[in-house]
C-alpha positions as CSV (number, residue, x, y, z in Angstrom):
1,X,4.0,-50.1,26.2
2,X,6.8,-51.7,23.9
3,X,6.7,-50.4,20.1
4,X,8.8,-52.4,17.6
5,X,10.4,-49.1,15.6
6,X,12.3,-51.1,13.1
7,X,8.7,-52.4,12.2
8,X,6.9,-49.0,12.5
9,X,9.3,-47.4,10.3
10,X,9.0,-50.4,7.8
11,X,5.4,-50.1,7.4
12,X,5.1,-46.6,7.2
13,X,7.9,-46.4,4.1
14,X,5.6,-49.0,2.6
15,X,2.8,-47.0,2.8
16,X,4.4,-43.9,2.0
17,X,6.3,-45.4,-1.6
18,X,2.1,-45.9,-2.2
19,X,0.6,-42.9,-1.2
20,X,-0.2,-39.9,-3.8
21,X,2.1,-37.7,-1.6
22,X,4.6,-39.8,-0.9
23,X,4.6,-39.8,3.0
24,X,3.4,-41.4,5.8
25,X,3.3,-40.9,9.6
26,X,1.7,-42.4,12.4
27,X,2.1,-40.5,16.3
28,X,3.5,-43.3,18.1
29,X,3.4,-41.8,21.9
30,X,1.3,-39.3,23.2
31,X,2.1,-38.2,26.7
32,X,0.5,-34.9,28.0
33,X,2.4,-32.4,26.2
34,X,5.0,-35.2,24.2
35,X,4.0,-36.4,20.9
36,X,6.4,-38.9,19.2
37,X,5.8,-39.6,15.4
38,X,6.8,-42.1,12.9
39,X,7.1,-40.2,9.8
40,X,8.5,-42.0,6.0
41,X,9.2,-40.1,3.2
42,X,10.2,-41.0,-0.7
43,X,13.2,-39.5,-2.1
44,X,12.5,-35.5,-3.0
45,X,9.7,-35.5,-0.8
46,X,9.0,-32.5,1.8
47,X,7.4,-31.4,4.3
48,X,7.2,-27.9,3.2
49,X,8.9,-25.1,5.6
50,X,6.4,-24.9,8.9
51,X,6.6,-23.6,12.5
52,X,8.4,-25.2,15.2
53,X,7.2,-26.3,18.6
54,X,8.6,-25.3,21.9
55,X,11.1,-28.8,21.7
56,X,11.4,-31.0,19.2
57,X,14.4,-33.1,18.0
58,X,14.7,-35.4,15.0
59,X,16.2,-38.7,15.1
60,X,16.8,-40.4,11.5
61,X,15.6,-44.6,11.3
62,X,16.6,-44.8,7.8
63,X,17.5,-42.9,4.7
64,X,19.1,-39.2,4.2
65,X,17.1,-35.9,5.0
66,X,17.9,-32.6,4.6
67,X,16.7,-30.3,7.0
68,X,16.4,-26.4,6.4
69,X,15.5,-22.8,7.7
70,X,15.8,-19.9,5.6
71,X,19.4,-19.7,5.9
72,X,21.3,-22.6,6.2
73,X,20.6,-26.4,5.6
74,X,22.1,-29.7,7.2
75,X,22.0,-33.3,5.8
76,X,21.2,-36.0,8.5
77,X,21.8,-39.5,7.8
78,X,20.9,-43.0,9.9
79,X,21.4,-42.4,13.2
80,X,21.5,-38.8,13.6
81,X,19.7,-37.5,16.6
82,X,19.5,-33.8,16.3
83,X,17.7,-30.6,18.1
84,X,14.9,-29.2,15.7
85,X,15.5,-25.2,15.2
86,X,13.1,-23.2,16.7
87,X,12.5,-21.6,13.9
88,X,10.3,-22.2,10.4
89,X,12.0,-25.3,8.7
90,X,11.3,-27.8,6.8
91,X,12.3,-31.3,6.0
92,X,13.5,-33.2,2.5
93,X,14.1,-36.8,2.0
94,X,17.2,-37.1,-0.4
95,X,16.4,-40.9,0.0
96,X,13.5,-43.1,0.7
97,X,13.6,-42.3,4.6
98,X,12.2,-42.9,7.8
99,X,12.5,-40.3,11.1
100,X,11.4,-40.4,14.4
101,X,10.4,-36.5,15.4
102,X,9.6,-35.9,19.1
103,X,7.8,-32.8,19.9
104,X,6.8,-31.2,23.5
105,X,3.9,-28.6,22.5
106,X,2.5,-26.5,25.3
């Protein structure tokens, strides 16, 4: 299976500058325990501080995020491919953005 993630990641910020909440997401891959998920975000939007799965890392398509934990906070821009904590966090779009979270959950 070939997905198009320039297009994914299109038409979910499309979506997401429509919706009430401002997001939209869409799990890509699902493989056993792996879950990959297209997820678009309008600037100051968040996904508010939430538990972490065994492994996950983040990769940004487009925009800026700003990922946090209770104490300390890091700014990810296109490109970035970086290890989710594996603690609470949560995730803020400084700019319209799009990420790419992959997740193994047991």
């Amino acid at each position: 299976m070939n997905l198009d993630l320039t297009a994914l990641a299109d038409e979910h910020l499309a979506a997401a500058r429509t919706a009430p909440h401002g997001r939209s997401a869409h799990l890509v891959l699902h493989d056993g325990v792996l879950r990959q998920t297209v997820i678009a975000l309008t600037a100051g939007t968040s996904l508010d501080e939430h538990n972490a799965p065994p492994a996950a890392s983040l990769q940004v398509l487009s925009g800026r995020v700003r990922l946090t934990t209770p104490g300390w906070a890091d700014e990810l821009g296109p490109g970035v491919l970086r290890m989710l904590p594996k603690e609470r966090h949560g995730l803020t779009a400084v700019n319209d953005s799009v990420v790419l979270l992959t997740a193994v959950n047991d």
